[in-house]
Every structure is written in structure tokens, then in C-alpha cells.
N, C-alpha and C positions, 0 to 999 in steps of 0.2 A: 690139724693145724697147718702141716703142709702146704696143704693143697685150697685153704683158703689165703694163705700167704700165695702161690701161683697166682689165685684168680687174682689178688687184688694187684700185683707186681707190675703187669702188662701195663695199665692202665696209668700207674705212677713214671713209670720209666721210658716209656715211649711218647714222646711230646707226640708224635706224629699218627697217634692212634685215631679213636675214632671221633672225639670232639672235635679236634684238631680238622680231620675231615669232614664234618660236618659245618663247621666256621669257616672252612673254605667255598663248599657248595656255597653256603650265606650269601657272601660275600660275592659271586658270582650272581647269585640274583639279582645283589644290589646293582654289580656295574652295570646290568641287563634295564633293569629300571631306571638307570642313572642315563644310560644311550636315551631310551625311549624320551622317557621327560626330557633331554636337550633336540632329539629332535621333534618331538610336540612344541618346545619356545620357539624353535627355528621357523617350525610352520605356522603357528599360530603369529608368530609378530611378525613373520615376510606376509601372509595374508591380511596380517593386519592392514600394514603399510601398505600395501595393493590397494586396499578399498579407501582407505584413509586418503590416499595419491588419486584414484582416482574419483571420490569423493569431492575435490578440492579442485579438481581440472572440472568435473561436471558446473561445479557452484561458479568457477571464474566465468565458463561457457557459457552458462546459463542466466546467472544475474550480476556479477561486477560489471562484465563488460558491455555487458547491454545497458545497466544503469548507466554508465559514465557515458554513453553514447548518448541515451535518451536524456539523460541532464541536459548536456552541453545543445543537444539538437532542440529540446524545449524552451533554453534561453535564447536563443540565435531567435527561431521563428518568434518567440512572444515579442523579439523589438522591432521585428519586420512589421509585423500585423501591430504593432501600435505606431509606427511610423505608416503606418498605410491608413491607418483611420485619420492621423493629423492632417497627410495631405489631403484628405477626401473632406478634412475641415476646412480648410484653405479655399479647395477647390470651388465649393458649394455657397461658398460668401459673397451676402447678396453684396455688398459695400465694397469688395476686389473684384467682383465682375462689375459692376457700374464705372470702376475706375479706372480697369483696362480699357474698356469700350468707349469710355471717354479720353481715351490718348492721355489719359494720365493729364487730364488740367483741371481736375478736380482738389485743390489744395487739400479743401478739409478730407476727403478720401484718401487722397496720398498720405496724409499723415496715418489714419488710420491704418491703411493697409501694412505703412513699414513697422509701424510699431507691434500690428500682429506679428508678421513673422519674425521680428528681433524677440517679440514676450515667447513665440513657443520656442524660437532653437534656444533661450535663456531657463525658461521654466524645465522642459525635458530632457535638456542634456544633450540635445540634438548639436554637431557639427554644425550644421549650416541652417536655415532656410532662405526660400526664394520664391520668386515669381519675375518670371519672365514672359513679356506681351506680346504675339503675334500682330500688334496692331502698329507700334512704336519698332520691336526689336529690342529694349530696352530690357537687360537682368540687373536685375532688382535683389539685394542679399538682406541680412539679420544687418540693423546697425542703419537702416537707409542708403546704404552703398549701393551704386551706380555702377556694378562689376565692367558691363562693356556692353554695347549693342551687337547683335547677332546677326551674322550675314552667313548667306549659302555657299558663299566659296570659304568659307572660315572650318577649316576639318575639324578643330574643338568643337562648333556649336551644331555638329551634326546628328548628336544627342536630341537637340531641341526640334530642327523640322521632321526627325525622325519618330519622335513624338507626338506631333501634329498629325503624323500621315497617318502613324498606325491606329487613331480614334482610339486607344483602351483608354480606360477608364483610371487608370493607375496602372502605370509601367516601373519598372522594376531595374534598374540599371547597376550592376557593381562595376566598382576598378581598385583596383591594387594601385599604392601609388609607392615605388620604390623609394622616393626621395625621405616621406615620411616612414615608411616601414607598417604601414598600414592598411589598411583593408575596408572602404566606405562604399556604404550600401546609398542610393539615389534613389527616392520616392518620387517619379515625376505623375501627378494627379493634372489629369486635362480639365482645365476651366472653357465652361461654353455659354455662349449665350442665345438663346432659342437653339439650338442644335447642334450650332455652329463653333468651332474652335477659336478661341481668342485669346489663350495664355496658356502654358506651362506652369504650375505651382508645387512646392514639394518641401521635404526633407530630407537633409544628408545624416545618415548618422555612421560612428565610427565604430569599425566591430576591436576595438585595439584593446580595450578593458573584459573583453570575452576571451581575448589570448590569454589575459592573468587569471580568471578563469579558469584557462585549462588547465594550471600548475596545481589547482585544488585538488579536482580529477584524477589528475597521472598518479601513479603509484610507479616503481622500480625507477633505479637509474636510468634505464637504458631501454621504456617506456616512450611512445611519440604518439600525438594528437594532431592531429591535421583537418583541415578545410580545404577542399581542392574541388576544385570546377568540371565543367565535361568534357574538360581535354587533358586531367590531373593532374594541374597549376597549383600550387601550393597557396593559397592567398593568409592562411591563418595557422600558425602552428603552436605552440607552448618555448620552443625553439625560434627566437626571430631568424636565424642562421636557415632556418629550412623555407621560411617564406619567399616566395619568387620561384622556385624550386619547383621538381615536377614528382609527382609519385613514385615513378619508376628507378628515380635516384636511391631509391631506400627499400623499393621490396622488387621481386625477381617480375620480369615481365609477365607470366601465366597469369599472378595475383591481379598486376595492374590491370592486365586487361577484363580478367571477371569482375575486379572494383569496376570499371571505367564502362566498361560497355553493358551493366545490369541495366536496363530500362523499367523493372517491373518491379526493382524496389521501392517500394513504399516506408513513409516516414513512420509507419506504426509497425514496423517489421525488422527490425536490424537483424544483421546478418554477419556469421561466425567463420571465417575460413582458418585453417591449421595447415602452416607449411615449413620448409625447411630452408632454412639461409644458409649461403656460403660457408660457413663456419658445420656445417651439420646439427647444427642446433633447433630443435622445436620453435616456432614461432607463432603465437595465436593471434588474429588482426581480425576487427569488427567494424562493421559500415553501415551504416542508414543515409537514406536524403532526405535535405530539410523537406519541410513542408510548403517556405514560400519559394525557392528555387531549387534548380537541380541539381546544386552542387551535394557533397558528400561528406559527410564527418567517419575520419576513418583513424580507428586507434590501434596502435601495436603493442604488441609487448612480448616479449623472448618467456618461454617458459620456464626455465630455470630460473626467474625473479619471481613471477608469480606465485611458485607455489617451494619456495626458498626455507618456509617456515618448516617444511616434511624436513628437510635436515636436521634439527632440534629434535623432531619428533622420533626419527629414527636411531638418533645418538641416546635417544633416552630410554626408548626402545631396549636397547642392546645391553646398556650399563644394568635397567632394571631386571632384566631377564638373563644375566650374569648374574647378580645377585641372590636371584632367587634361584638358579641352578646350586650354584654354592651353600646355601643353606639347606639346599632339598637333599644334596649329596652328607652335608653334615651330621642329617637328621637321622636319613637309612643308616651311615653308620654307624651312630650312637645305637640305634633301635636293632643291626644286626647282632653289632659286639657284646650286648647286652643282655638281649630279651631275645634269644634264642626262639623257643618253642613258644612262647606268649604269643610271639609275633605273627607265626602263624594261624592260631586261633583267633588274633585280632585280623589278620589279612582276610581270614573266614566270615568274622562276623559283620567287618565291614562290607565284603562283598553284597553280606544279607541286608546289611541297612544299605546300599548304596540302589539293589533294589526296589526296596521299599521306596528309597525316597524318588527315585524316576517313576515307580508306580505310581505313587501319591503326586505327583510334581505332575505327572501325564492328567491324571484325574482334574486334580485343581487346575492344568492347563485347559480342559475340554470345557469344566466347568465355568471359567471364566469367560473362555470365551462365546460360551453359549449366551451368557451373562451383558456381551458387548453386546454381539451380533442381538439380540432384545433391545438393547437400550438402541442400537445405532437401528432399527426397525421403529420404535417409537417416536425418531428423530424425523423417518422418513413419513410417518401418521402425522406426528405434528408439522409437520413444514406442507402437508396435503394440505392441513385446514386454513393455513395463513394465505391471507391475499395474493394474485400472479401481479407481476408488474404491468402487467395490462390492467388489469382490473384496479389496481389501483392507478396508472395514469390516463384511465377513463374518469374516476372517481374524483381525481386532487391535480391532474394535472401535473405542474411540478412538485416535486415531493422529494425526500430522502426518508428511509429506514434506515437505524440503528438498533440494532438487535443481536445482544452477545449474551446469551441464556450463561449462570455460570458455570452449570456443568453441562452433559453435550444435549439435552432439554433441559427447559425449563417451566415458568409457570406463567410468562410474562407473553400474550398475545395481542396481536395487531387485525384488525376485521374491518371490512369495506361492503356497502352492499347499495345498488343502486333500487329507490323506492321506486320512482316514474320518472319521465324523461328531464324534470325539471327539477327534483330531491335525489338527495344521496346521504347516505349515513357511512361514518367514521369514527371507531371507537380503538381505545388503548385500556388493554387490562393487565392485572398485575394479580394474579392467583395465591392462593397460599401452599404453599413448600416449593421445593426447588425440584431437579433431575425427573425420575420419570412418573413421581404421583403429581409431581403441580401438572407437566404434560399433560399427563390423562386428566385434570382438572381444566386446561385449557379448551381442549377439544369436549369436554362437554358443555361447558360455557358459550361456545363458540358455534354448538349446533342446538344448544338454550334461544340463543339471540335469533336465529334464522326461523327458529318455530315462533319465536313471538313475530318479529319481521310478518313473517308471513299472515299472520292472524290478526293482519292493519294496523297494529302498533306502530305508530311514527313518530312523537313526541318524546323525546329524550329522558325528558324526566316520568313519562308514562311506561319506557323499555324497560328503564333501571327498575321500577317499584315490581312491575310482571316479573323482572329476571330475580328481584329480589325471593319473591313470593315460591317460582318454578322452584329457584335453588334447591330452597328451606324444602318443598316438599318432596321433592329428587332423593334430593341427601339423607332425606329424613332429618335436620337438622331438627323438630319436637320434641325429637326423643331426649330427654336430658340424661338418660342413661348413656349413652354414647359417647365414649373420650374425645373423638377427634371432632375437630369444629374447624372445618375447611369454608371458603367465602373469597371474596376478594373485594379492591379497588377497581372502580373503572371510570374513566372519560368516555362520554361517548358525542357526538356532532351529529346536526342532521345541517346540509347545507341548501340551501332555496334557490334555487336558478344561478348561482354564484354570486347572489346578491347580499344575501343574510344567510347569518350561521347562528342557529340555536344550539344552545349546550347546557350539559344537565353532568355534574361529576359526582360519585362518591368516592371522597377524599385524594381524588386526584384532580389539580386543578388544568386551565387551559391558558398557556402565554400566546400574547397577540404582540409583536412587533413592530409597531409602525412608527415608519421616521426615523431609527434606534431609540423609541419612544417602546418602555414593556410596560403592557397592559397584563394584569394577572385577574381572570375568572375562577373565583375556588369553589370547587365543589362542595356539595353538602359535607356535614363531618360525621358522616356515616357508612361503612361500609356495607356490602350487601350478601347475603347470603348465610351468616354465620348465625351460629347458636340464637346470640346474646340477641339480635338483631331480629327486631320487630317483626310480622310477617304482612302488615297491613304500611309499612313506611311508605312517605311522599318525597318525592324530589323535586327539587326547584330548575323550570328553566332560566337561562341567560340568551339575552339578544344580541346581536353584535351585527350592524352593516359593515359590508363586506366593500373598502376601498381598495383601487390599486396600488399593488406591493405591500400589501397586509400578508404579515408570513404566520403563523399559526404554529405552535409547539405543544405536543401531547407528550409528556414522559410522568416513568414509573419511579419510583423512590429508589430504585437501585441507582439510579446515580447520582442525587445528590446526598445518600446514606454510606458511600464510600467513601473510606480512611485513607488518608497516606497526609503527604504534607510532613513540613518536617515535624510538627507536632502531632502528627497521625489522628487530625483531627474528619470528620466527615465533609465529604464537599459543600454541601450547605448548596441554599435556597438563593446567596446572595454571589458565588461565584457562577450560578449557573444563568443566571438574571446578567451579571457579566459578561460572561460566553455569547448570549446571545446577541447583546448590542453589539460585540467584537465579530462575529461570524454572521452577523446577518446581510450584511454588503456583499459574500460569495453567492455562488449561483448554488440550489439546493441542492445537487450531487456532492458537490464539495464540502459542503455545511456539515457531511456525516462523515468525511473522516477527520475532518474539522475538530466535531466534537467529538470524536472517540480519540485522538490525540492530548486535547483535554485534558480529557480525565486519565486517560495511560501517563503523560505524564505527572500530574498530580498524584496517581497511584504509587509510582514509580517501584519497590520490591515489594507492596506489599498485593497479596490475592483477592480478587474480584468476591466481593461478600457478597452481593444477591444478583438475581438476573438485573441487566439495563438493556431499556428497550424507549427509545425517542422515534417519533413523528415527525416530521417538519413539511407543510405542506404550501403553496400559495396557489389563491385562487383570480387572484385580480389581473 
């Protein structure tokens, strides 16, 4: 009895036995893992903020500031080049050259002549226009005003003989004018008659509502936009205060001079320099030149605005990863003070599952991406089999593709193939399933039509019945034991010297545009290739003469079978008939992002439900 009262005694009367020190080891584990995990937050959210920072500097580099450049640089030249066509309207009028050359005693001409240039600086928003006569001397404005006759000792009007002498064809003249605070561009177009120079005629237009403009542009306080010439003249700013003004007033000479003395920037290249101002602050500045003169669009901005928002991000950073230290620290010591010995066989067993799951996690990583690297390899099969842009601007001339498969293949293919020097076939199909079976459903379709092609099939509606027939016995589509029942839609064109366009569809039809006049060709309403689908069917050709500016539209039902709208209704047959009267006045490059704008925003959150794949081609 004793001496089991001994043993147990120690253990009651010694706080500081051997629990006691074994809840201290604990407890030192935790603060060990309690360091660690704070500095894992530490490094995990400073590297975060690294890449986030520098993330955010690459995006301003790379496309804010080149966007806000090539805005501003695409509006300036788009009113150059349409005040350059006006004067070259002006210039070219049989009725103002008969009227100069007749010393202006033409009544009925004079009137016409002022009344044109008063209707174009009235219709286009044009400052001025004019014509002034080498014959008389006499300038001539908007309005029939009588401005002043021209003399060679007069230094104002040495714009005008300087005009005369140099023969172009359309000269180009700016001036800043302090009084106004503005900045007007001069169109001076040479009028001749048989060779010979006998007026000045043009348009002034004012670049003052391209200042307002730039206020859209700018972003940060303490952001600047500028216009300056080949001697960095300030002529246009967002800032009237800076106009008149010289470049070098606002950034350190080094910059102005790499701005000012670039000769080999081109208006399709803007260009990114990062330097340090007086203050030692960051400063990133972007330049291009226009297109119709040499001057420079050059924008600043201090980096500490631009990427202002990392503040937030790192203040929230810190609070959350505070938070979550405090809970982690919570956690161990509820689980030290607690669960003694459990804790260890769970620190064990999780070690074995954490194992596992990087094993498994490795696996299903290798596997997946075996999985891409497949799918992104049939991507590169199927884009082998689609038309080059050659071969199809041999085939259609002007044309757009629209082709956004919904997943990264699809079933929805485009094929061009020239018969002889004087025929050309053009077809759009539209496969059954999506990703990488419709694919592989494309490319056999698409080396179907080349074998028939080949075997003197030319008649549209004679391709479709042969592809119809090949499919069915490729696929084995007889067999009616067979679940799947794969086929497709197709349009297909054969074009005749560019004269006549035969066309042959199943259940894809063909819009003709003329005028903003939609003519729709519909195809048979039969698909070809599937089960259900006859193996002897006939298809019908359509004739069509081919006028100038007849624009021609092939598409798949993936776009007008897409939902959104606020009723999340499908796009329909009658906005896309829409679309085209509205987009067919662009030139066909633009027609495709045109219509893929569209439809993105009629989608607007909701997901692309089948492949879309549009055509758009003219022949005239």
C-alpha cells in the first residue's frame, strides 16, 4: 500500500512533472510553426505584391498607354484624310476650274462655286473653306466672302504662292493661333487646268474638340497629353495652359530629345520610355506620330497614379493575412492544450494523406495536361485543314472570317478550292458535336469534299448529294445498330468568272446584300450525312448574277442560336438580317469584328452555346 501511494504521489504533487513537461515541448512546437506560417504570409503576400506590381506596370506598358495613344493618334489622322478627300473634291470640279479660268465672270459658276464651299465647311463641321484664283488673286471663303486679294509682298499670303510653286497635290499646312487658343490644320488641294496651276482650294478644320478629347483619355491627376511638332511646340494639350509651350518645359531634356529627334517612329509603333523626374519619382511617357504629319502624340503619367490601386491591394493583403495568422495561432493552441498525443498521430496521418494527395495531384496534373497538349495538337490538325489567307484572297478577293469554335475545336469548318482558271468553290459547314470529335468530324468532311472535287464534281448541288452518299458509307451510317448518328449542315458556292454564283445549301442558307437590300437563298431542309438521311437525296441549285458590291454571307446556326438579351432569348434570324444592313457599308475586315461585337454584346454574361463561324465575302 505504501509504495503504491509513492508511485502515485510524485505525479499529484508536482505540478511540474512530466505532463507539465511535455505541454511545454508542445507548446514550443507550436511557436515553431507559429514563426514558420508568419513567415510563409510574409513571403507569400510580398511575392504576391511583386508580381501583382509588376503585373500591373507590364498591362499600363503594354496596352493602356499604347491604347490611349493609338485613340487619340486614329482620331487626329481619320479628320486629316477626310479633309484631304474634301479638298481633292473641290480641287477636281469641273464647274470651279471653268470659273477660275474664266476670271470669275461667270455668274452662274460663281454662284455655284461659293455655295459649294459654304455647303461643305457647313455640312462637315469644317472651320473654313476656300478657293483662291491664281488668275484674279482673289480669296474666296464659306459664306461668298471676298476675304482679300493676294499679293507676293503680302507675308500672310505666302502660304498661297508657296503652294503654287510646290505642284503637290494636296499640301498640308498647321498653325497654332494664340489668340484663339487653338490649333487649325489647312488642306491646300492645287486646282489645274490641262497641267497648269490656276487656284488654291481647300479646307480648314479645327483640332479644338480633339483637346476635349483628350480629357476622356487621361487618367490620374497629374497625367498629360500632348501634340507637339518637330521642334516640341506644344500645339494641343488636355491642359490649354500647356499649349504654345515646348516639351522640354515638362519632361528632363534626355527624354525630349529621344521624343523629338526619333525619325523612324512610325504611326503603327508607339513607343514606351521610363524615367525619373526631379522629384525621384518613377515617370512612364508614350509617343507615336501621326500618320498625316510629323508631329507627335506624347502622353505622361507619374507612376505612383497609375498603379495607385496596389495600395488597396496591399492594405488588404496585410489585414487578411493578420487574420488568418491569428486564427492559425488559435487553432494549434486549442489542438496543443488539448489533444496531446492525437495530435501527433494526426500530424502523422496527415503527413500520409498530404502525400497522397501531391501524388495523386502530380498524376492528375500529368494527366491533364497530356489531355491539353491532345486537344491543343488537334487544334493545330484542324487549322492545317482550313483555308490560308491566301488561298482564300485568291478565291473571294475581299472577304472576312469569323470563327470562334466554343471550345478550343470545334465542328464548324470553312473550305475554298479553286476548280480552273475561271470557277471557284466556297463552302461553310457546320458538323455535329462540339471540341475534339466534331474536329475530327471536320477534317474528314473536309478531305470527303477534295476527293469528290477531284473526281469532276462541280455542281453544288451534285457535291452535296456525292458528300451526302460518301458520309453515309465512311461512317457506316446503314447500320442502324449504331448509336451515334454524326452528319452535318453545309453551304456550299461554285463562282463563274465573277460573274454568276451557283448555290446549293443543306439547311444552311446564303444572304446577298445589295443596296442594304437582304436577299436570302435557303437551302434544302435537309441535312446530309446522318442516319435518318436518305442515301440517294437530290439538292437544288440557285443562280445568282453577280453585281457590283454584292456582298455574300455564309454562316452556321451558332449564331443566331445564342441566348442572352435581357430575356435570354436566342439571337434570331431577324437581328442578324439587322446586322447585316447595319455593318455592310464597312469595309469586310471590319465587318468581322463588327459582327463578333454583336453578338458579344447581346451575349453579354452569358457562355458561347455552339461553335460561330460567318463568311462574308465580295466579288464585284
Amino acid at each position: 500500500m505504501n509504495l503504491d501511494s509513492n508511485d502515485r504521489e510524485p505525479q499529484a504533487s508536482h505540478p511540474d512533472g512530466k505532463g507539465v513537461i511535455y505541454d511545454r515541448g508542445t507548446i514550443k512546437v507550436v511557436v515553431f510553426a507559429c514563426l514558420i506560417i508568419v513567415l510563409a504570409v510574409v513571403l507569400t503576400g510580398g511575392i504576391s505584391y511583386s508580381i501583382t506590381r509588376n503585373a500591373v506596370v507590364d498591362k499600363l506598358k503594354s496596352r493602356d498607354l499604347v491604347y490611349i495613344i493609338e485613340s487619340i493618334s486614329s482620331k487626329i489622322d481619320g479628320r486629316i484624310e477626310r479633309a484631304k478627300e474634301t479638298s481633292l473634291i473641290l480641287a477636281k470640279d469641273p464647274a470651279i476650274i471653268e470659273w477660275v479660268v474664266s476670271a470669275e465672270k461667270d455668274e452662274r459658276l460663281g454662284e455655284y462655286a461659293k455655295a459649294k464651299i459654304t455647303e461643305i465647311a457647313r455640312k462637315y463641321d469644317y472651320s473654313n473653306a476656300f478657293i483662291v484664283s491664281a488668275v484674279t488673286n482673289r480669296y474666296w471663303a464659306e459664306g461668298s466672302k471676298l476675304i482679300q486679294v493676294m499679293s507676293t509682298i503680302d507675308p500672310e499670303a505666302k502660304w498661297f504662292y508657296d503652294a503654287l510653286k510646290s505642284g503637290k497635290v494636296v499640301d498640308l499646312n498647321i498653325d497654332y493661333n494664340n489668340a484663339r487658343q487653338d490649333t487649325f490644320v489647312f488642306l491646300n488641294a492645287l486646282v489645274s487646268d490641262g497641267g497648269h496651276p490656276v487656284a488654291v482650294t481647300g479646307v480648314g478644320l479645327s483640332l479644338k474638340n480633339i483637346a476635349q478629347e483628350f480629357q476622356r483619355y487621361k487618367f490620374g491627376e497629374k497625367s498629360n497629353l500632348w501634340l507637339v511638332d518637330s521642334n516640341g511646340k506644344i500645339h494641343l494639350s488636355d491642359d490649354y495652359n500647356h499649349n504654345g509651350r515646348y516639351l522640354n518645359d515638362f519632361v528632363p531634356t534626355l527624354v525630349f530629345s529621344q521624343v523629338i529627334e526619333d525619325k523612324d517612329n512610325t504611326a503603327s509603333t508607339p513607343k514606351i520610355i521610363e524615367y525619373m523626374d526631379a522629384n525621384g519619382q518613377t515617370v512612364d511617357l508614350a509617343y507615336q506620330s501621326t500618320k498625316s504629319t510629323d508631329w507627335k502624340l506624347v502622353f505622361q503619367i507619374p507612376r505612383n497614379e497609375s498603379i495607385a490601386i496596389l495600395g488597396n491591394i496591399k492594405l488588404n493583403t496585410m489585414i487578411a493575412s493578420l487574420i488568418a495568422l491569428i486564427l492559425m495561432i488559435f487553432v494549434f493552441y486549442i489542438v496543443s492544450h488539448r489533444i496531446a498525443d492525437p495530435l501527433k498521430r494526426a500530424l502523422l496521418i496527415t503527413q500520409e494523406m498530404e502525400k497522397q494527395v501531391i501524388e495523386r495531384t502530380r498524376e492528375l496534373a500529368e494527366k491533364n495536361q497530356k489531355i491539353i497538349d491532345s486537344i491543343d495538337y488537334a487544334k493545330r490538325l484542324q487549322e492545317s485543314i482550313l483555308a490560308t489567307s491566301e488561298e482564300l484572297r485568291t478565291v473571294l478577293g475581299r472577304y472576312f472570317i469569323l470563327w470562334k469554335p466554343r471550345d478550343i475545336v470545334g465542328g464548324d469548318f470553312y473550305w475554298v478550292r479553286r476548280i480552273d482558271a475561271d470557277r471557284s468553290l466556297v463552302a461553310l459547314a457546320d458538323c455535329t458535336g462540339h471540341g475534339v470529335p466534331g474536329a475530327f468530324m471536320t477534317m474528314a468532311v473536309n478531305t470527303i469534299l477534295n476527293h469528290i472535287v477531284d473526281q469532276n464534281f462541280t455542281e453544288p448541288a451534285d457535291i452535296l448529294a456525292e458528300l451526302n452518299r460518301r458520309i453515309k458509307e465512311t461512317l457506316h451510317r446503314n447500320n442502324h445498330s449504331h448509336m451515334a448518328d454524326d452528319g452535318l449542315d453545309i453551304g456550299i458556292c461554285r463562282i463563274d468568272n465573277n460573274k454568276r454564283l451557283i448555290f446549293a445549301g443543306a439547311k444552311l442558307p446564303l444572304y446577298i446584300n445589295r443596296g442594304n437590300q437582304v436577299s436570302i437563298i435557303k437551302g434544302d431542309n435537309r441535312s446530309v450525312g446522318y442516319r435518318r438521311s436518305k442515301s440517294d437525296l437530290k439538292f437544288t441549285n440557285h443562280s445568282w448574277d453577280i453585281q457590283a458590291g454584292d456582298i455574300f454571307y455564309l454562316t452556321t446556326d451558332g449564331y443566331i442560336d445564342q441566348n442572352g438579351g435581357e430575356k435570354d432569348y436566342p439571337f434570331g434570324r431577324k437581328k442578324l438580317l439587322q446586322a447585316i444592313v447595319e455593318q455592310g457599308t464597312k469595309n469586310l475586315p471590319q465587318q468581322e469584328q463588327a459582327f463578333e461585337k454583336v453578338l458579344s454584346d447581346y451575349m453579354g454574361n452569358e457562355t458561347q452555346r455552339d461553335d460561330v463561324t460567318m463568311v462574308g465575302f465580295s466579288l464585284g
